[in-house]
KOLGUNU-203362 format. One record per atom (N, C-alpha, C): residue number from 1; residue in three letters; atom name; x, y, z. Coordinates in Angstrom, 3 decimals. Layout:
<vexfis>
<vexfi NUM 'ALA' 'CA' <X Y Z>>
...
</vexfis>
This chain:
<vexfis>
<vexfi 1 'UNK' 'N' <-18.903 -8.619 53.411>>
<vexfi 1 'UNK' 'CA' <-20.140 -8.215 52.787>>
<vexfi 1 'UNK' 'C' <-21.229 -9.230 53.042>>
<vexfi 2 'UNK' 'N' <-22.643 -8.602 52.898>>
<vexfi 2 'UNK' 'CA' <-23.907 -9.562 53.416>>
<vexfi 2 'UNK' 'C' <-23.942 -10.034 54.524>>
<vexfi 3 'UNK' 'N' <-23.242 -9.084 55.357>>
<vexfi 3 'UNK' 'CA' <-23.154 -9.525 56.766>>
<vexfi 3 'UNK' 'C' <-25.067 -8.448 57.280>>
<vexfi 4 'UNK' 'N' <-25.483 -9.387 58.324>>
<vexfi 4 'UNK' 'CA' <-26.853 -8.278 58.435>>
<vexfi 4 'UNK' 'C' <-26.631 -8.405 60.328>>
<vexfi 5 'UNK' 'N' <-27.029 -7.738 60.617>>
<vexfi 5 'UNK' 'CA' <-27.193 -7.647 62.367>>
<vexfi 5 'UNK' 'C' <-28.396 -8.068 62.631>>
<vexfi 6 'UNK' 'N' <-28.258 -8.472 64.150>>
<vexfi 6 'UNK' 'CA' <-30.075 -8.955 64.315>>
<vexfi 6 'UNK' 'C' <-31.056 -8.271 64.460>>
<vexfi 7 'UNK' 'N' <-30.444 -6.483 64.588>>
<vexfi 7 'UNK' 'CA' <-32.061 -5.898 63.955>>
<vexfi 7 'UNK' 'C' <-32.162 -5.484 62.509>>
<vexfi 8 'UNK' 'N' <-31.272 -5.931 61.782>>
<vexfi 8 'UNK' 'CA' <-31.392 -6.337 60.312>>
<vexfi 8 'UNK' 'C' <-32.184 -7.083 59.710>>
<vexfi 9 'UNK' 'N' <-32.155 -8.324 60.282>>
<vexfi 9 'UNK' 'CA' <-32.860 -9.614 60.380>>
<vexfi 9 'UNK' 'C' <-33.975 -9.402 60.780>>
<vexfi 10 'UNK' 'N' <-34.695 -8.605 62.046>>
<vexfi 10 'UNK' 'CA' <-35.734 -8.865 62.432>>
<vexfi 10 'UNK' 'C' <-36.572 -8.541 61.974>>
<vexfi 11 'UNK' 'N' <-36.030 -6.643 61.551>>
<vexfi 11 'UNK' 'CA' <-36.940 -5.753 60.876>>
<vexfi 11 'UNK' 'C' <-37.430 -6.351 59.244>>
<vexfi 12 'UNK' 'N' <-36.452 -6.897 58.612>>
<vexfi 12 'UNK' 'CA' <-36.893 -7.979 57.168>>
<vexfi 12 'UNK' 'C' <-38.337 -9.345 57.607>>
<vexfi 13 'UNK' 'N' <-37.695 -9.718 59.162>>
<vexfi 13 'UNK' 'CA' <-38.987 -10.639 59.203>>
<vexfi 13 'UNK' 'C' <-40.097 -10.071 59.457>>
<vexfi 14 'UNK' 'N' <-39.897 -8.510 60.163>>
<vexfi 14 'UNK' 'CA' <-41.541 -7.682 60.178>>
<vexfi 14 'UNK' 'C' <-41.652 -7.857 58.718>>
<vexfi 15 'UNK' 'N' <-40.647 -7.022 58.606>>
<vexfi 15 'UNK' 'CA' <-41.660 -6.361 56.861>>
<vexfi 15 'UNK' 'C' <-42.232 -7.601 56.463>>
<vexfi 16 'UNK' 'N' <-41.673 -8.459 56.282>>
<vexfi 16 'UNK' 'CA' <-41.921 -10.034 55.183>>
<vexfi 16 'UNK' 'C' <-43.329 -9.965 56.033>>
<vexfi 17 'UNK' 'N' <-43.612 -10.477 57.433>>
<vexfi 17 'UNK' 'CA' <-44.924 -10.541 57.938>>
<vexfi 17 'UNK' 'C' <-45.963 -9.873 57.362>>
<vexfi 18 'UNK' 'N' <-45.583 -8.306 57.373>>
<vexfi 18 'UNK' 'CA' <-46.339 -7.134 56.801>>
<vexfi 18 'UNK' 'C' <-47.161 -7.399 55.680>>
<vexfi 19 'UNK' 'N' <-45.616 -7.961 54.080>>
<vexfi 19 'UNK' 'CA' <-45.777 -8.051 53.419>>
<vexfi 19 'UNK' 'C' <-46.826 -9.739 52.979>>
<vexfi 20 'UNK' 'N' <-46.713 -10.352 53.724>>
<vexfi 20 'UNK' 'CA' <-47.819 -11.448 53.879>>
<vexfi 20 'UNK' 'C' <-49.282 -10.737 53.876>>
<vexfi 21 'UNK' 'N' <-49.128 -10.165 55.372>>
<vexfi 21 'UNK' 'CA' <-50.541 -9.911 55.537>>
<vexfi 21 'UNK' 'C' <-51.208 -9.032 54.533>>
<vexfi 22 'UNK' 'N' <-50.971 -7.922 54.187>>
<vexfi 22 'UNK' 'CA' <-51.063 -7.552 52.851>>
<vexfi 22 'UNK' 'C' <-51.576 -8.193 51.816>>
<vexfi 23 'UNK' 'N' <-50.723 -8.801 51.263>>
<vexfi 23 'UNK' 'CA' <-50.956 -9.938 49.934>>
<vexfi 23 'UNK' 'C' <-52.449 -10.943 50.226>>
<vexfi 24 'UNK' 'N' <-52.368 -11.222 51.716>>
<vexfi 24 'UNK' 'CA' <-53.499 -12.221 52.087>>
<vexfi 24 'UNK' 'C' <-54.488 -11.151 51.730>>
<vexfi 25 'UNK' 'N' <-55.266 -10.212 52.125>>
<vexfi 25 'UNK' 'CA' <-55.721 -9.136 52.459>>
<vexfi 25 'UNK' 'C' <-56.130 -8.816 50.636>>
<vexfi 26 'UNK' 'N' <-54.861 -8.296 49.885>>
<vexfi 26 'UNK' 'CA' <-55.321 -8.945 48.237>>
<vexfi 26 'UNK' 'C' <-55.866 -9.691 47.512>>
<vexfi 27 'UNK' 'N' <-55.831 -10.932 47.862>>
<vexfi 27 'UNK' 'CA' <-55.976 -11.995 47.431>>
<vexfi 27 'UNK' 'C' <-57.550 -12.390 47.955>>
<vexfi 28 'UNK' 'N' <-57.837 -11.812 49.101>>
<vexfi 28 'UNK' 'CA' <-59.205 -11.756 49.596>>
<vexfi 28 'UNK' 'C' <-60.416 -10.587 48.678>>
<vexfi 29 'UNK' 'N' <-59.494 -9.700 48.132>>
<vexfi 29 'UNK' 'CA' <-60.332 -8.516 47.761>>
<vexfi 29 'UNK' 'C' <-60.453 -8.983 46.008>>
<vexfi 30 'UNK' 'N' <-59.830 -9.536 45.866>>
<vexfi 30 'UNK' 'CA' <-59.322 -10.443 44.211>>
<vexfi 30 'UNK' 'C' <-60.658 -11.293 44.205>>
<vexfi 31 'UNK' 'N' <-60.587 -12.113 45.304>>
<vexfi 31 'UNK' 'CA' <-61.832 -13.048 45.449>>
<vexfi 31 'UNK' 'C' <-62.781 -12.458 45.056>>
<vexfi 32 'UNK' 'N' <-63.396 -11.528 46.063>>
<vexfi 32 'UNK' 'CA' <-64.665 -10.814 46.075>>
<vexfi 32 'UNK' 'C' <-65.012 -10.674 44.546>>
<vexfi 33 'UNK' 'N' <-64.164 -9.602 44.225>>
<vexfi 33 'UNK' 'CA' <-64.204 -8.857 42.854>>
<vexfi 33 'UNK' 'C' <-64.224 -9.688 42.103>>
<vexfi 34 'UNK' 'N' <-64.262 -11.107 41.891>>
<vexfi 34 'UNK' 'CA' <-64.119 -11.943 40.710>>
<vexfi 34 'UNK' 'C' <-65.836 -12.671 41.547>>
<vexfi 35 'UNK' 'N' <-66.150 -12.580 42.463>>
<vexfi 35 'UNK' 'CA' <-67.739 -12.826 42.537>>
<vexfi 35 'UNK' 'C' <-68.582 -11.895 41.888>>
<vexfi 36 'UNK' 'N' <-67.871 -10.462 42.065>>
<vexfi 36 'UNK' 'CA' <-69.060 -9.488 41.685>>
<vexfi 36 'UNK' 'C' <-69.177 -9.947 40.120>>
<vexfi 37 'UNK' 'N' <-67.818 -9.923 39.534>>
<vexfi 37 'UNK' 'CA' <-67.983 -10.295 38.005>>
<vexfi 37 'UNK' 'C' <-69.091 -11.275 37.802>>
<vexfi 38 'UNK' 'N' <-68.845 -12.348 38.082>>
<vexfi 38 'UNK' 'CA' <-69.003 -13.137 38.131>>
<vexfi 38 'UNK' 'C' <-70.654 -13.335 38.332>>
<vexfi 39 'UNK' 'N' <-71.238 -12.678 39.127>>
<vexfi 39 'UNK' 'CA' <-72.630 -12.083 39.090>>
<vexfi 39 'UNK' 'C' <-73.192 -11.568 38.364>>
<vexfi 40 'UNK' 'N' <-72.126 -10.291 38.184>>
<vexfi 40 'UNK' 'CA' <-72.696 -9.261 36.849>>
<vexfi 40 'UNK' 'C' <-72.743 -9.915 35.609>>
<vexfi 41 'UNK' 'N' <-72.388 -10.897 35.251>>
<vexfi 41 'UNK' 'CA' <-72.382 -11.623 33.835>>
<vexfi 41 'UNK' 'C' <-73.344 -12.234 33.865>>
<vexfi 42 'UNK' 'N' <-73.658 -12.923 35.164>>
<vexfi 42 'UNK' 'CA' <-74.938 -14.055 35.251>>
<vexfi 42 'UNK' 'C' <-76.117 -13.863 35.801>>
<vexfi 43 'UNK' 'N' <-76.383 -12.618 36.044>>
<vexfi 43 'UNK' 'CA' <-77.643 -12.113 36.857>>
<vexfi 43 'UNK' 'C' <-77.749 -10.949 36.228>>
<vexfi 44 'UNK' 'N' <-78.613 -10.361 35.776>>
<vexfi 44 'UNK' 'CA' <-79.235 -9.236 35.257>>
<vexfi 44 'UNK' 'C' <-79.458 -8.859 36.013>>
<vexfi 45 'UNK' 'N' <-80.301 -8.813 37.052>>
<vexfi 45 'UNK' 'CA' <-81.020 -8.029 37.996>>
<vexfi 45 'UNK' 'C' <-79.725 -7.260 38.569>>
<vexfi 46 'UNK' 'N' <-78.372 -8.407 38.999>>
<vexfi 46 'UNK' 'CA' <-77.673 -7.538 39.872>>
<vexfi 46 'UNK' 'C' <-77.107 -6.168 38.813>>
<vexfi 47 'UNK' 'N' <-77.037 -6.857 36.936>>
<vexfi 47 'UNK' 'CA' <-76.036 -5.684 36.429>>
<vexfi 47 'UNK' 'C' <-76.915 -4.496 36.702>>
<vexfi 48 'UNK' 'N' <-78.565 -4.678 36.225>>
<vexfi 48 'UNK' 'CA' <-79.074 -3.827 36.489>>
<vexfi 48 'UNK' 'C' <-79.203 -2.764 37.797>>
<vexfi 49 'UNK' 'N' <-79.137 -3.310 38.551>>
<vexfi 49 'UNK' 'CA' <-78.926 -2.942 39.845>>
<vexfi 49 'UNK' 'C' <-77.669 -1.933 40.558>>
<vexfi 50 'UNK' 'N' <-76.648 -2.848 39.923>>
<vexfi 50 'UNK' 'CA' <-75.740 -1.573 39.814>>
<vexfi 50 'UNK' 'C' <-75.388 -0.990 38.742>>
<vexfi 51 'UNK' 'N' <-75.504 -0.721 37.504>>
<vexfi 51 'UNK' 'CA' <-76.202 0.732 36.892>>
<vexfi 51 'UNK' 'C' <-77.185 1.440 37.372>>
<vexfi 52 'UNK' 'N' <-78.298 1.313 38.128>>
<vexfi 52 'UNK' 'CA' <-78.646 1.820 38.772>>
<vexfi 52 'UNK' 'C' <-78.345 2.962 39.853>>
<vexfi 53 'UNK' 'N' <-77.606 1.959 40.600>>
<vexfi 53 'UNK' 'CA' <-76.657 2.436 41.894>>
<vexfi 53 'UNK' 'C' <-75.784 3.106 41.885>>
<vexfi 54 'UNK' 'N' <-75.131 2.594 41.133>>
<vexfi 54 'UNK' 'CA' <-73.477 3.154 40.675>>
<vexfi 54 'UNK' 'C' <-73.693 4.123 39.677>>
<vexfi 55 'UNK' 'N' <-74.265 4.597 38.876>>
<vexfi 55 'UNK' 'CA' <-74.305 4.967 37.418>>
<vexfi 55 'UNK' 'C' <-75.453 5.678 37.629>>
<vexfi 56 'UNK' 'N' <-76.409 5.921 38.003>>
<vexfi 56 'UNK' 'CA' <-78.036 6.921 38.112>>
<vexfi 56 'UNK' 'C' <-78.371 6.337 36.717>>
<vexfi 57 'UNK' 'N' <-77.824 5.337 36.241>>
<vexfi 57 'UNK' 'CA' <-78.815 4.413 34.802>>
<vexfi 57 'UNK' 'C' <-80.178 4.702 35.513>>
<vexfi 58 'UNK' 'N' <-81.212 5.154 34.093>>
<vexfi 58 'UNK' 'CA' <-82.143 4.726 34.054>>
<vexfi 58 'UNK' 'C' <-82.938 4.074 32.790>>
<vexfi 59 'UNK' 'N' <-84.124 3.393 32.809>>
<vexfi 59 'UNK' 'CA' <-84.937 2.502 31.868>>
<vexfi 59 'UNK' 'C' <-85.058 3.745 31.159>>
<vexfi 60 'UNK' 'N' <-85.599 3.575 29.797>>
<vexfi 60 'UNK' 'CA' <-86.752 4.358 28.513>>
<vexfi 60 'UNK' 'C' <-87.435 5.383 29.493>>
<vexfi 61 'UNK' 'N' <-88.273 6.230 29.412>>
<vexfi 61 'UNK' 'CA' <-89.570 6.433 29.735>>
<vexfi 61 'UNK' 'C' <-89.493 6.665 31.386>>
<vexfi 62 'UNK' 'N' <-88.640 6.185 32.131>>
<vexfi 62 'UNK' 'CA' <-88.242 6.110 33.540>>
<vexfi 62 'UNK' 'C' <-87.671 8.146 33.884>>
<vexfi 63 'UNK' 'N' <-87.996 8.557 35.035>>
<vexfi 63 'UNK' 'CA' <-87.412 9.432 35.701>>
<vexfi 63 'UNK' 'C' <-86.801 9.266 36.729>>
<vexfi 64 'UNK' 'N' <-85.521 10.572 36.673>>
<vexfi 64 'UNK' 'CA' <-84.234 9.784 37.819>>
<vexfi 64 'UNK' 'C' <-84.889 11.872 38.789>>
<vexfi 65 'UNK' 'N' <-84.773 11.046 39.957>>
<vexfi 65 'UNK' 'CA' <-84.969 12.130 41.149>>
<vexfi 65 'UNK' 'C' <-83.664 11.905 41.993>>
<vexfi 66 'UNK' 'N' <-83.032 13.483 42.132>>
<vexfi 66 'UNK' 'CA' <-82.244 13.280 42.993>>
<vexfi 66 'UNK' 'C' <-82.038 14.268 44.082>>
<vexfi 67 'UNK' 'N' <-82.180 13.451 45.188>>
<vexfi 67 'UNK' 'CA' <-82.424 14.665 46.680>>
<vexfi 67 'UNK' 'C' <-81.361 14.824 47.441>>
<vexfi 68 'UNK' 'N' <-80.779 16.149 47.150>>
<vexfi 68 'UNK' 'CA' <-79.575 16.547 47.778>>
<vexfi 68 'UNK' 'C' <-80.022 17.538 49.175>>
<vexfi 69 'UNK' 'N' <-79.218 17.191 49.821>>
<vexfi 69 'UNK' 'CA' <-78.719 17.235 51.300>>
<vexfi 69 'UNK' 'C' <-78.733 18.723 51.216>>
<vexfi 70 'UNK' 'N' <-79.179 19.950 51.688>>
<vexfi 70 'UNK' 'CA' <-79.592 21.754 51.728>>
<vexfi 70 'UNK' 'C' <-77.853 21.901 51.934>>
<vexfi 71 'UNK' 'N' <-77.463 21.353 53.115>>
<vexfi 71 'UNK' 'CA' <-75.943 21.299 53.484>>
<vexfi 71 'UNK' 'C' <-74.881 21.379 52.352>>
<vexfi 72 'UNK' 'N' <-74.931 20.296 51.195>>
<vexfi 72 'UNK' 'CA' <-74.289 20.147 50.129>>
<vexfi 72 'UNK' 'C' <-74.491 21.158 48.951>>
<vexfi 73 'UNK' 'N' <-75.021 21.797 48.699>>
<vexfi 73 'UNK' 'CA' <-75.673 22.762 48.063>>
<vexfi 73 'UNK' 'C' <-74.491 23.647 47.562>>
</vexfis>
């Protein structure tokens, strides 16, 4: 038992590779997302900005226009 063959072995060192690059690839997108926070707490303009963007937020007194594509209809 726990005997493995060498395309046993190899295919575990793909995956493991795989599973690296992956995780790196996470850990990069983790980053980001802890800048955006990280913005959005400390910059108004940006939270505002994306409520804006993201959300069709608008101010008091403000009108939201939205121009759809004849196609999408």
């Amino acid at each position: 038992g726990g005997e493995y063959t060498f395309l046993d072995l190899w295919r575990l060192d793909r995956e493991h590779e795989q599973e690296v690059v992956e995780l790196e690839a996470i850990r990069v997108e983790v980053q980001e997302l802890k800048q955006v926070a990280d913005s959005l707490a400390t910059d108004s303009a940006a939270l505002e900005r994306l409520a804006r963007e993201q959300y069709g937020l608008i101010r008091e007194g403000e009108r939201l226009y939205r121009f759809v594509e004849p196609d999408t209809i």
